[in-house]
N, C-alpha and C positions, 0 to 999 in steps of 0.2 A: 304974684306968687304962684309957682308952682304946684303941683299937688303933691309931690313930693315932698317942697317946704311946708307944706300946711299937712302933713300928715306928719312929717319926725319937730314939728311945731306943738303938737300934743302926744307924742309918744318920748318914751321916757327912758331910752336907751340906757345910762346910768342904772335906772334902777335893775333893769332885766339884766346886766350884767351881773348884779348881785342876786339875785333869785337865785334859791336852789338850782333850777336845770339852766338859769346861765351862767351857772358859778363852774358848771362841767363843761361846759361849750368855753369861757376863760380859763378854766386851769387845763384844757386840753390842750390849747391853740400855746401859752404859754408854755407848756412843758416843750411842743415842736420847735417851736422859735429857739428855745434854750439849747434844743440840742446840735442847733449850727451856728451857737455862737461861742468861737474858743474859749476855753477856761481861762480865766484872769485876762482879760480883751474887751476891750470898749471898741463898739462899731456903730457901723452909720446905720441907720435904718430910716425907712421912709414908709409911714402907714398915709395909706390912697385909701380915701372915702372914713377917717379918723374919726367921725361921730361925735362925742363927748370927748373920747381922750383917754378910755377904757384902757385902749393899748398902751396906747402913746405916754401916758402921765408913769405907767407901770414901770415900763421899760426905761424913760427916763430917767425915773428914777435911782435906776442901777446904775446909772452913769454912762449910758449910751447915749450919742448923739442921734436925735428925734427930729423928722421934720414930717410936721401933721400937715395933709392937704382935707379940705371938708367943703363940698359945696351948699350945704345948708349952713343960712348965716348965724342961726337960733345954736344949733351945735355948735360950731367953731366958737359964738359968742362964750356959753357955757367952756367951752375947755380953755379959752383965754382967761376967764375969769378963777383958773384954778392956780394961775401963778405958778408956774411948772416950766424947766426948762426945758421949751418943745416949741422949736418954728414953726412956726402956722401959717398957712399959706389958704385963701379961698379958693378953688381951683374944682374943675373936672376932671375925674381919672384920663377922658382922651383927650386932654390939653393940657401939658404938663411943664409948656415952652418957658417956664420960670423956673425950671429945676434941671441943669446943667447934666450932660451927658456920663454915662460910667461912675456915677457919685457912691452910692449905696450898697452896702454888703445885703440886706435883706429888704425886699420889699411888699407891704402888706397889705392885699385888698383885700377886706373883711366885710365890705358894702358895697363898692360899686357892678361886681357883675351879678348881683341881686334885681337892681333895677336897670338894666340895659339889655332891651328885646333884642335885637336883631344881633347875626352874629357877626353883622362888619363893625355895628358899637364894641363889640364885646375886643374883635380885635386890633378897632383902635388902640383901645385900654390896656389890651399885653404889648402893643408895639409901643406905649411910651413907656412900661414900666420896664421892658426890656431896655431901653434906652436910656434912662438913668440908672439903672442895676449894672454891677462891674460884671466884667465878666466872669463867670463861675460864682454869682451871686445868685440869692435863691429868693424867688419870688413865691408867696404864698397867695392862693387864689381861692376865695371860699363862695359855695354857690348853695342855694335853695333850693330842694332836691324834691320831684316831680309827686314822687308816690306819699312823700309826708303831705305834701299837702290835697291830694285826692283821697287821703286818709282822712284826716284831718278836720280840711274844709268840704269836702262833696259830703264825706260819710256820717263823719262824728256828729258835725255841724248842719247836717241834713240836709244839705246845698246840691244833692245830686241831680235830681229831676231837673230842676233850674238850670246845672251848667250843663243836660243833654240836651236840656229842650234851647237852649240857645247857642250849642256849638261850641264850646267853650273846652270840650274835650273830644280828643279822634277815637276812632272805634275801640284802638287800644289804649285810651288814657289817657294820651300824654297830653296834657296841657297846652293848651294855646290862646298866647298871650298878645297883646298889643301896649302902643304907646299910653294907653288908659288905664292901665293895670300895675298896681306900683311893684307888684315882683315881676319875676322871671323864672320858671322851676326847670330846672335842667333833669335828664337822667344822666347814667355814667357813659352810654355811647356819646352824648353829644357834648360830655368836655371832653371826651379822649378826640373829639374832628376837631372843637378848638384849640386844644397840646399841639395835635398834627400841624394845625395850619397858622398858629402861632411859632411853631418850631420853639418848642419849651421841652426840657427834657425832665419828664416824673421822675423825681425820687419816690418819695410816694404819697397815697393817698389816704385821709384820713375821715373817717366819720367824727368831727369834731364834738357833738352832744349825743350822737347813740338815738338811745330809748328816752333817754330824757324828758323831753318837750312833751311826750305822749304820759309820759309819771310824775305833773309836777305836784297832783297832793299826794301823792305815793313819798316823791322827795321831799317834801314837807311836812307830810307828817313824821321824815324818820330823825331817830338821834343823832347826834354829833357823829359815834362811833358808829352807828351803820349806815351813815352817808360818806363817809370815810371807805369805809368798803364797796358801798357804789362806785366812787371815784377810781377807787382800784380796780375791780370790775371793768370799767370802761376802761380805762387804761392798757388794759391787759386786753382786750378784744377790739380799740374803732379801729386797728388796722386789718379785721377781717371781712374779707369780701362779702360774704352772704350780710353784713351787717349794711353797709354803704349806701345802699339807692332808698332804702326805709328811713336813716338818719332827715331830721330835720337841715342840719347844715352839713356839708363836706367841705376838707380844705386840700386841696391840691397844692402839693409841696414841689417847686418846679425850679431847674436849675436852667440858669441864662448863661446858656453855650454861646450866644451870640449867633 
């Protein structure tokens, strides 16, 4: 078992999708999906790295054709087990050789460039989703972004002296990761070198959760109606720059020119 399986083997994806600040990280990523899918149109969609089924069971649901790939067996078991019509495939986002060429109007990776260090993994992963995406299909790419978690984990979490004293961050910060480390923290230069050399063309980019993840008893302690107002809040501003590199997730919204 990988450490990967044994780490989303007790972590509870499901539920943090319903927590307050994953409930804004879901209804944000949900609202962009909704807005390249024509009105009254049923499309193919293809969520890479599918988790539980978060997306996948949602969107199904509306009557889009769903085909879930999830390489954790504990996950995929759980979204099988929700009786949902949604293909499920076990599979690696850079091995996709079971999923036919040009298939898909939208495709979703929500997890796998999280865990994929180096950046020839990472362009494995857009050159097969390029390749079953149609052309002028829109691929969405979400990553974990470097400053939340030197926020986060060095500061909040006290962890700093620790990751100087063993090199774990460069003079300016940025994160450095290996195959032992179950994320990846990107800043925003280094997915605009993976766009370039992916050849993926930005629509654009979004801070999917904000502030969030940094307020979740702040979102929790608040009411119905002024978490409502949050929601709008955010809505109204992840597609601001100064917000972007401090957000916990970004999702890069990217059209497959071919």
């Amino acid at each position: 078992m990988t450490e990967l399986e044994k780490y989303y083997n007790k972590f509870d994806e499901d539920h943090r999708l319903t927590t307050r600040h994953g409930l804004v990280e879901f209804t944000t990523s949900m609202k962009y999906i909704h807005d390249f899918i024509p009105q009254d149109k049923k499309i193919k969609i293809l969520d890479v790295g599918a988790g539980t089924g978060r997306y996948s069971v949602a969107l199904a649901k509306e009557g889009h054709t769903v085909t879930a790939v999830e390489l954790v067996p504990r996950n995929l078991k759980v979204l099988e087990s929700k009786h949902e019509k949604v293909n499920c495939w076990p599979g690696n986002a850079m091995d996709l050789h079971f999923l036919p060429d040009d298939t898909f109007d939208i495709t979703l990776m929500f997890g796998p460039l999280y865990h994929l260090h180096t950046e020839e993994e990472k362009l494995k992963a857009f050159s097969e989703a390029k390749r079953v995406t149609k052309k002028n299909g829109i691929v969405f790419a979400a990553y974990v972004m470097n400053e939340y978690s030197v926020i986060t984990y060095c500061f909040k979490q006290n962890n700093i002296e620790s990751c100087m004293q063993s090199n774990s961050l460069t003079s300016d910060f940025h994160t450095i990761t290996s195959e032992k480390d179950l994320y990846s923290y990107l800043r925003l230069e280094d997915i605009n070198a993976l766009n370039e050399k992916s050849k993926l063309e930005r629509i654009k980019i979004i801070a999917a959760d904000g502030p969030a993840d940094y307020m979740r008893q702040t979102l929790n302690a608040m009411n119905e109606k002024e978490f409502g107002y949050f929601i709008d809040f955010h809505l109204a501003t992840c597609e601001r720059p100064e917000l972007l590199g401090a957000s916990s997730h970004t999702v890069d919204i990217l059209r497959n020119t071919k």
